[in-house]
MDTraj code that builds the backbone (N, CA, C; nanometers):
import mdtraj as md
import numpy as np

residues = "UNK UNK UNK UNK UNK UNK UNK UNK UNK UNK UNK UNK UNK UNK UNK UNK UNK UNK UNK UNK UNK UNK UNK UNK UNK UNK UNK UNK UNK UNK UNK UNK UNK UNK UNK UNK UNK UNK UNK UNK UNK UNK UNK UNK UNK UNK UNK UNK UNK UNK UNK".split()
xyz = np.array([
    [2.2035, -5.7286, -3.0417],
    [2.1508, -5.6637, -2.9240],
    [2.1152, -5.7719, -2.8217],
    [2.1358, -5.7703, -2.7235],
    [2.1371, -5.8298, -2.5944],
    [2.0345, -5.7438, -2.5497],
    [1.9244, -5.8806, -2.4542],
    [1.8312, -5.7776, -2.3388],
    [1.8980, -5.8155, -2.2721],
    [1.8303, -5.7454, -2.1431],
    [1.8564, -5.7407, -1.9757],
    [1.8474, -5.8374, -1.8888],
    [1.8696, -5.9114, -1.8485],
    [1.8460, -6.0727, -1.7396],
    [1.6998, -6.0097, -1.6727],
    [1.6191, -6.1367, -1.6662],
    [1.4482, -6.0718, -1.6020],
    [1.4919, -6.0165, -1.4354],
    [1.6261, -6.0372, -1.4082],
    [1.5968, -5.9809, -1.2186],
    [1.6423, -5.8343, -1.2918],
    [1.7231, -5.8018, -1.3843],
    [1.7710, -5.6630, -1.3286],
    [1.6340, -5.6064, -1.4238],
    [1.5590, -5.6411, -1.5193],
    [1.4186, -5.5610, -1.5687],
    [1.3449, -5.5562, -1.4228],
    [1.3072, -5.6600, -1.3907],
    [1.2283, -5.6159, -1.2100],
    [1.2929, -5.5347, -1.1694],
    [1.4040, -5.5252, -1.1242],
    [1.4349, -5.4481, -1.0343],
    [1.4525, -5.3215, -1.0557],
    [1.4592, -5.2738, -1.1600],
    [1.4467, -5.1625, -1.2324],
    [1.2949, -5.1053, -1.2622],
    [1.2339, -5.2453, -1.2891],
    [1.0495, -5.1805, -1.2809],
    [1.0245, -5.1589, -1.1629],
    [1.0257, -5.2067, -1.0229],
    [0.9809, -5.1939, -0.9139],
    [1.0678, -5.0998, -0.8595],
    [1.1899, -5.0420, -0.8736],
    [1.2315, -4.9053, -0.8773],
    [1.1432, -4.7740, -0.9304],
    [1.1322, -4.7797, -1.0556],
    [1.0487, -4.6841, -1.1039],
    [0.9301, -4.6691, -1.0434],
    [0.8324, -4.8072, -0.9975],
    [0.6951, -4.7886, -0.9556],
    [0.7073, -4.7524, -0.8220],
    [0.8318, -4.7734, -0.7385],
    [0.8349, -4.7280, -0.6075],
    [0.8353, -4.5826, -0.5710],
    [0.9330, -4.5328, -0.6756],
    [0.9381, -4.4130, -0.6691],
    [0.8007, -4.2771, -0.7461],
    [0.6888, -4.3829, -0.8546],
    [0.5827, -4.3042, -0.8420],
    [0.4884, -4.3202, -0.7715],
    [0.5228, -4.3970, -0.6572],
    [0.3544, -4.4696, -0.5938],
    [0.3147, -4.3173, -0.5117],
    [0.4119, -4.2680, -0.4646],
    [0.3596, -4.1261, -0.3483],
    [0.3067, -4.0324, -0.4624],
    [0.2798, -4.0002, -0.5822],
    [0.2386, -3.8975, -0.6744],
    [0.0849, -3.9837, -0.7031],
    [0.0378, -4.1283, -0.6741],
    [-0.0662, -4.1663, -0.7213],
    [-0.2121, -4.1153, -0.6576],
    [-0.1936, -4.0833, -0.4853],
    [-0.2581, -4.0737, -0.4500],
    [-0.3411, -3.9624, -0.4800],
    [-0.3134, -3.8300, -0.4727],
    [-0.3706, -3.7201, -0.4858],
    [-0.3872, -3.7155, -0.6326],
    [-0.3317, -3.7471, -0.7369],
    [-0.3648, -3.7702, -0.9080],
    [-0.4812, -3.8336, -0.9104],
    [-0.5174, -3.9567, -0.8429],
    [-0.6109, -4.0598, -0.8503],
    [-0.7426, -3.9673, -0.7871],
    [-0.7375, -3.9005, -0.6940],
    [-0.8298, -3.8544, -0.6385],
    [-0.9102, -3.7178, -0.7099],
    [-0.7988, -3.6389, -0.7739],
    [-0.8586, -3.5407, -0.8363],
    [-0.9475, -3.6357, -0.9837],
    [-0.8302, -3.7103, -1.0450],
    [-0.8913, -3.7474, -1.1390],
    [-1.0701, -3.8086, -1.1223],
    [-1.0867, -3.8933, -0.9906],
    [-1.2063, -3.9287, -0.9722],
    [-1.2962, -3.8427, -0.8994],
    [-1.2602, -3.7396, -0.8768],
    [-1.3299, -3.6177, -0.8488],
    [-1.3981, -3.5861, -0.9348],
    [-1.3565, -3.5525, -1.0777],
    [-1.3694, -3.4535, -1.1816],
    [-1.4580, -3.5800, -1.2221],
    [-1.4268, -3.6910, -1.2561],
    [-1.5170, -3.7836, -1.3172],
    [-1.6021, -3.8418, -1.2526],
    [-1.6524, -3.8352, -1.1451],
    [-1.7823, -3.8015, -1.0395],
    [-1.8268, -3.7241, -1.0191],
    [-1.8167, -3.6159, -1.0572],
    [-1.8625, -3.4841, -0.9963],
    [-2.0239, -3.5000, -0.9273],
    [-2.1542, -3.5425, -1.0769],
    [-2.2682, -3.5219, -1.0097],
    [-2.2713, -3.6451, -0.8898],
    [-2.2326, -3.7188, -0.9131],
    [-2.2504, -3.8231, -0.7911],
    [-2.2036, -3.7787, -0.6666],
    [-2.0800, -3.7339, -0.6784],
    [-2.0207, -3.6980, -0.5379],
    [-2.1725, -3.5754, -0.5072],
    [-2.1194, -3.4926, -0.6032],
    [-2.2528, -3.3593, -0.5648],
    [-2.3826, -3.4430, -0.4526],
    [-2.3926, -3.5595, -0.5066],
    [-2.5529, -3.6121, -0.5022],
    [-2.4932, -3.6856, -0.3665],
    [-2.3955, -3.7772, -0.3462],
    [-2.3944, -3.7766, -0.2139],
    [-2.3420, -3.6975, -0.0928],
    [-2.3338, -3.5937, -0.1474],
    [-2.2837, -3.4580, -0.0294],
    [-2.4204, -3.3999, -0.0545],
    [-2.5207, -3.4421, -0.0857],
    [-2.6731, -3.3436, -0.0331],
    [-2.7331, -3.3739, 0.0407],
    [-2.7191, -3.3161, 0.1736],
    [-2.7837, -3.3282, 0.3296],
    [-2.9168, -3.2930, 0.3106],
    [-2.9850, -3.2378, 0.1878],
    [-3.0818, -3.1495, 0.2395],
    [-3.1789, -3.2426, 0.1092],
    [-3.1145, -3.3394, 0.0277],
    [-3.1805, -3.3896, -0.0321],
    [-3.1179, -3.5416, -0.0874],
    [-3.0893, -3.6402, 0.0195],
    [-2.9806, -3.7259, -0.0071],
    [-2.9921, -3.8061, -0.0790],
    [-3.1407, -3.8476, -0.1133],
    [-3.1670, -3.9816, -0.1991],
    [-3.1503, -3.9137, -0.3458],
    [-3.1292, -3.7918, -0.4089],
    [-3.0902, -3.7205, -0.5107],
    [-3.2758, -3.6955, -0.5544],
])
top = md.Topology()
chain = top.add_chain()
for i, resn in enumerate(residues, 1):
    res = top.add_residue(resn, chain, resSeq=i)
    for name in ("N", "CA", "C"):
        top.add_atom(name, md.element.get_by_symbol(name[0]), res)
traj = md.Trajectory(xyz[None], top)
C-alpha cells in the first residue's frame, strides 16, 4: 500500500474544510446557546442585570 504525497492529503483536507466552513456558523451558535443557556438568560436581564 502506497500513501498519498503530503500536497495532494492538503489539498484534499483543505477541500473538505472549505466546503464545511459555511455549516459551522449557525451549528456553533446553537450549540453555545444550549450550553449557556442560564448565562445568556442572565445577561439578557434588563430588569435585573447583575443576576
Amino acid at each position: 500500500m502506497t500513501s498519498a504525497p503530503e500536497e495532494e492529503v492538503r489539498a484534499t483536507a483543505l477541500d473538505v474544510a472549505q466546503s464545511l466552513s459555511g455549516k459551522a456558523g449557525s451549528t456553533l451558535g446553537t450549540i453555545k446557546s444550549r450550553l449557556y443557556t442560564e448565562v445568556l438568560a442572565t445577561l439578557r436581564d434588563t430588569t435585573n442585570p447583575l443576576g
